[in-house]
VOFI-297078 format. One record per residue (C-alpha): x, y, z; residue number from 1; residue in three letters. Coordinates in steps of 0.02 Angstrom, whole numbers, plus 32768, in hexadecimal, padded with zeros to 4 digits. Layout:
REM VOFI-297078
east: X&north: Y&up: Z&i: NUM&aa: ALA .
...
END
This chain:
REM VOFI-297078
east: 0E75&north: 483E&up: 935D&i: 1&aa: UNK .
east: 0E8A&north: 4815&up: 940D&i: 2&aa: UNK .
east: 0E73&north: 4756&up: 942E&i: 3&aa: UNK .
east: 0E49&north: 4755&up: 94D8&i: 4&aa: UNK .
east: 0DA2&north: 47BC&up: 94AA&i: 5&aa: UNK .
east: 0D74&north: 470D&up: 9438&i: 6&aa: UNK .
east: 0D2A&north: 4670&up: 947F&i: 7&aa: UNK .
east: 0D9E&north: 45D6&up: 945B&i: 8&aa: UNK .
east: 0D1B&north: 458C&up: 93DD&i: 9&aa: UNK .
east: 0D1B&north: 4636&up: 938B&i: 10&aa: UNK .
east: 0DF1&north: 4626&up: 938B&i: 11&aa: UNK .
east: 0DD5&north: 4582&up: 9331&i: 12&aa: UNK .
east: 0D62&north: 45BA&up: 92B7&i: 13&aa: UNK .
east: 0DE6&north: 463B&up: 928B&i: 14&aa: UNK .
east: 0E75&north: 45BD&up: 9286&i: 15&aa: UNK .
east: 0E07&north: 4547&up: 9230&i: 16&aa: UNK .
east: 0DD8&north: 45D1&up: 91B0&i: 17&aa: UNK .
east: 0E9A&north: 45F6&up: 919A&i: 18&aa: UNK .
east: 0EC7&north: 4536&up: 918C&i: 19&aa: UNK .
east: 0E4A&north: 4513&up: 9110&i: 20&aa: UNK .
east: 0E96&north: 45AC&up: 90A0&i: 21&aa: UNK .
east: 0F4D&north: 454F&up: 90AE&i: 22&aa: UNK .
east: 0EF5&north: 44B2&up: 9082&i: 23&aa: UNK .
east: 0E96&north: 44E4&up: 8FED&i: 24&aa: UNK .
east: 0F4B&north: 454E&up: 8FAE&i: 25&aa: UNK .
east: 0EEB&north: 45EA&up: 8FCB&i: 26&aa: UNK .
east: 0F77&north: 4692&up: 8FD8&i: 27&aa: UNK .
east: 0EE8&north: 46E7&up: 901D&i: 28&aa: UNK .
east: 0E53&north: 46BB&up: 90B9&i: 29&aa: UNK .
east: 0DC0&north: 46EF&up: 9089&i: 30&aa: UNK .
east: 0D10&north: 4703&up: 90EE&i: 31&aa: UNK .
east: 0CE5&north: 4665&up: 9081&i: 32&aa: UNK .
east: 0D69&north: 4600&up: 90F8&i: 33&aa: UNK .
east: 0D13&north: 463D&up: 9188&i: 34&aa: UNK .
east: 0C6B&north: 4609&up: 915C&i: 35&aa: UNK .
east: 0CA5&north: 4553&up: 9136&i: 36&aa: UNK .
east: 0CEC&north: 455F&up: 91D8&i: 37&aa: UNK .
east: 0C58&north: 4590&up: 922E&i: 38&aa: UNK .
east: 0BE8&north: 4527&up: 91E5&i: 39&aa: UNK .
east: 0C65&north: 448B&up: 91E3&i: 40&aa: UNK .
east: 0C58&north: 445A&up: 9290&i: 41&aa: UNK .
east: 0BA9&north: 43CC&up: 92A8&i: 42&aa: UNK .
east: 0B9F&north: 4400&up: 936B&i: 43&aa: UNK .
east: 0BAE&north: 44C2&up: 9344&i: 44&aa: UNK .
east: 0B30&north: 4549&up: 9367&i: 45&aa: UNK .
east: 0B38&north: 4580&up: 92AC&i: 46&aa: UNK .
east: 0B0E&north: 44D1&up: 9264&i: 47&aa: UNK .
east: 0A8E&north: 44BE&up: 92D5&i: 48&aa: UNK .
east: 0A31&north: 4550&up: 92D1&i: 49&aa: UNK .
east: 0A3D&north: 4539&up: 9220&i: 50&aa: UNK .
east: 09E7&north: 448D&up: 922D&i: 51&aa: UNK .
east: 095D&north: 44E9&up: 928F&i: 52&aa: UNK .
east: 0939&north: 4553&up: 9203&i: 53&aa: UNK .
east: 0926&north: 44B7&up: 9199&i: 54&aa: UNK .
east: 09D1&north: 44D6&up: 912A&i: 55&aa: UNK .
east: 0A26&north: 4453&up: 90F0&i: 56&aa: UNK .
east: 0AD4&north: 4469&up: 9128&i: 57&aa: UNK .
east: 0B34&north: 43F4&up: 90BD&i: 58&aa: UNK .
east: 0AF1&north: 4441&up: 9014&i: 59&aa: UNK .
east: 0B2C&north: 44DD&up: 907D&i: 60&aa: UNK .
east: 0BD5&north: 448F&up: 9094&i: 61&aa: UNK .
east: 0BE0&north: 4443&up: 8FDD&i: 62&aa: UNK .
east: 0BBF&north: 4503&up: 8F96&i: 63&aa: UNK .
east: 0C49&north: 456B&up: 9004&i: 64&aa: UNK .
east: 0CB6&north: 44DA&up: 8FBB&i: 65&aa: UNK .
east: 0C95&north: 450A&up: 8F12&i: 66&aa: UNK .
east: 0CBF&north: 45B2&up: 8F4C&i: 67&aa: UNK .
east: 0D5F&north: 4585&up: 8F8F&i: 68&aa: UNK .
east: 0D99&north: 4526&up: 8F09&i: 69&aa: UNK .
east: 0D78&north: 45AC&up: 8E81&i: 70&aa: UNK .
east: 0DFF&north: 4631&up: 8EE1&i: 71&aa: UNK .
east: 0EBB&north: 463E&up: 8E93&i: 72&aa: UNK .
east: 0F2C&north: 45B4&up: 8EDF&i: 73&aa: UNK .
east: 0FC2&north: 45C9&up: 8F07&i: 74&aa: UNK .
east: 1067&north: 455A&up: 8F1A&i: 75&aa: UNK .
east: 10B2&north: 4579&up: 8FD5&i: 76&aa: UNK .
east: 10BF&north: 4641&up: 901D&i: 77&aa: UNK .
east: 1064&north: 4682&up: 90A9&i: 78&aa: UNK .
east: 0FAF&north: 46AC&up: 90BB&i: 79&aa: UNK .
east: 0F64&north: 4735&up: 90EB&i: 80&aa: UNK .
east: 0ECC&north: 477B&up: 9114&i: 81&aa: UNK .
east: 0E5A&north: 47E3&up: 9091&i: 82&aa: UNK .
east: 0E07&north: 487A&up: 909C&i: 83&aa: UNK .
east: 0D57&north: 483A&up: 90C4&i: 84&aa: UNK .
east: 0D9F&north: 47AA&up: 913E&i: 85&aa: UNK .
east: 0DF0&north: 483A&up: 91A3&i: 86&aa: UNK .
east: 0D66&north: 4893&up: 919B&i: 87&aa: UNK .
east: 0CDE&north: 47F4&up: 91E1&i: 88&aa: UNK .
east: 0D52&north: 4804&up: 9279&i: 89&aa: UNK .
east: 0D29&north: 48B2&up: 92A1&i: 90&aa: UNK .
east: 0C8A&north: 48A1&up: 9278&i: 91&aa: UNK .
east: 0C6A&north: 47F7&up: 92EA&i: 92&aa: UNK .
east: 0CBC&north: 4873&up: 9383&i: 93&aa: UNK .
east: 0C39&north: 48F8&up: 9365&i: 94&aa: UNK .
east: 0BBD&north: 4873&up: 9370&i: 95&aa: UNK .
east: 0C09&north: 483D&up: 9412&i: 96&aa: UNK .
east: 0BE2&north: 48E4&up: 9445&i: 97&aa: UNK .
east: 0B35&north: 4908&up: 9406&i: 98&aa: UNK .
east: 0AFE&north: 486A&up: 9462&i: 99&aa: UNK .
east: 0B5F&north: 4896&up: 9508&i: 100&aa: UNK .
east: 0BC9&north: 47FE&up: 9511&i: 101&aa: UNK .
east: 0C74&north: 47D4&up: 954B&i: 102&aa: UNK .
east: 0CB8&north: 477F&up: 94CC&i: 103&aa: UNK .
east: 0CA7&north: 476E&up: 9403&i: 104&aa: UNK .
east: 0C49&north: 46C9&up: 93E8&i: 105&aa: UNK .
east: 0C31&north: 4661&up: 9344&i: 106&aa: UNK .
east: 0B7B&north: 46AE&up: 933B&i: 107&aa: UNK .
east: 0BE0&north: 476B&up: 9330&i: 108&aa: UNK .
east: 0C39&north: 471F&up: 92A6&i: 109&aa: UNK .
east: 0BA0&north: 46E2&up: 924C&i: 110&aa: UNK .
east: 0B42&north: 4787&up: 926E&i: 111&aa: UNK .
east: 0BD9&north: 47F0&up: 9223&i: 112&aa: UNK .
east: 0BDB&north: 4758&up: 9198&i: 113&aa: UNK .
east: 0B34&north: 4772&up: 916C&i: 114&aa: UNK .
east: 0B38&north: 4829&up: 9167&i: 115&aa: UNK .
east: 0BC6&north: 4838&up: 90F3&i: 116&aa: UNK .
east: 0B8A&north: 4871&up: 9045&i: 117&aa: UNK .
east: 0BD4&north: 4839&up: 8F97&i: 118&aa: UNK .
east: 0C31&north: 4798&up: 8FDC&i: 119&aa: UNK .
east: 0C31&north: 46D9&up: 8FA3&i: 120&aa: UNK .
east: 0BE0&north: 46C1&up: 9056&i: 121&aa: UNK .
east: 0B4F&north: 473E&up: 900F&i: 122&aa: UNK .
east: 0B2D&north: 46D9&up: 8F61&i: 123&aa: UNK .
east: 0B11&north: 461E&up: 8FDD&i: 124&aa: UNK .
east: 0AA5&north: 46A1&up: 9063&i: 125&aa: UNK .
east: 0A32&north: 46C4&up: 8FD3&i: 126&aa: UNK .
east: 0A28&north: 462E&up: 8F97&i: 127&aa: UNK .
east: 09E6&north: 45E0&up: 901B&i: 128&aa: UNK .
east: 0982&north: 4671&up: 905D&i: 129&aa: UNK .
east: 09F9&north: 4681&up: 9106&i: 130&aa: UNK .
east: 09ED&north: 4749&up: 9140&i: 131&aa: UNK .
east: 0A02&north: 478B&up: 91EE&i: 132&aa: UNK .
east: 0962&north: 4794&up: 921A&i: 133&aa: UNK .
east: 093F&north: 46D5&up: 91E9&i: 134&aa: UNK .
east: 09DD&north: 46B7&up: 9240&i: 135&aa: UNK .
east: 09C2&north: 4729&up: 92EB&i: 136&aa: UNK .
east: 091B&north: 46D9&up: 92ED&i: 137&aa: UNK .
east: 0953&north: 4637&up: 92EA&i: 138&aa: UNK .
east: 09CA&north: 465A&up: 9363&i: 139&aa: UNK .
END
């Protein structure tokens, strides 16, 4: 992952995603961090696109909490990332590319996000009836 191919609010989502895991005593950062992350931030392109597909982000919020707090816990260590967090990186680059930008931007992370199959992130898209065509349309 190459940093300077990210847009700084992209950067803080992934911090943000990686903070919350330390805060929540999670050995592991999942994809479910990062879609807090995204979502957590009221001024954010995620949140409000969200709004303009008449979501309600809070319940959004409140659920990917529940989420959170089910993983193991640990006391102390390191985190690191998982499989499928690793893996929402890539994937939010190769969006970058597919759209011809510069740089990977929180709606790259979203896309990959919401393309990702069997995740917590997946369960909370279906609930709510968020896909990527909803999503790009909205967009």
């Amino acid at each position: 992952m190459d940093l300077n191919k990210f847009t700084q609010k992209s950067i803080e989502v992934i911090q943000n995603s990686q903070n919350l895991a330390t805060e929540y005593g999670n050995p592991q950062v999942d994809e479910i961090h990062m879609h807090y992350s995204l979502i957590n931030d009221n001024e954010g392109l995620i949140p409000r696109v969200l709004v303009f597909m008449n979501e309600n982000v809070d319940m959004i919020k409140s659920d990917i909490l529940r989420e959170i707090e089910k993983l193991p816990k640990q006391q102390g260590g390191s985190i690191y990332p998982s499989r499928s967090y690793s893996k929402l990186i890539k994937e939010a680059e190769s969006e970058m590319k597919t759209f011809g930008d510069e740089y990977v931007g929180v709606e790259h992370l979203y896309i990959a996000l919401l393309k990702e199959k069997s995740t917590k992130s997946e369960k909370i898209f279906n609930k709510y009836n968020i896909n990527l065509q909803r999503f790009l349309e909205s967009l």
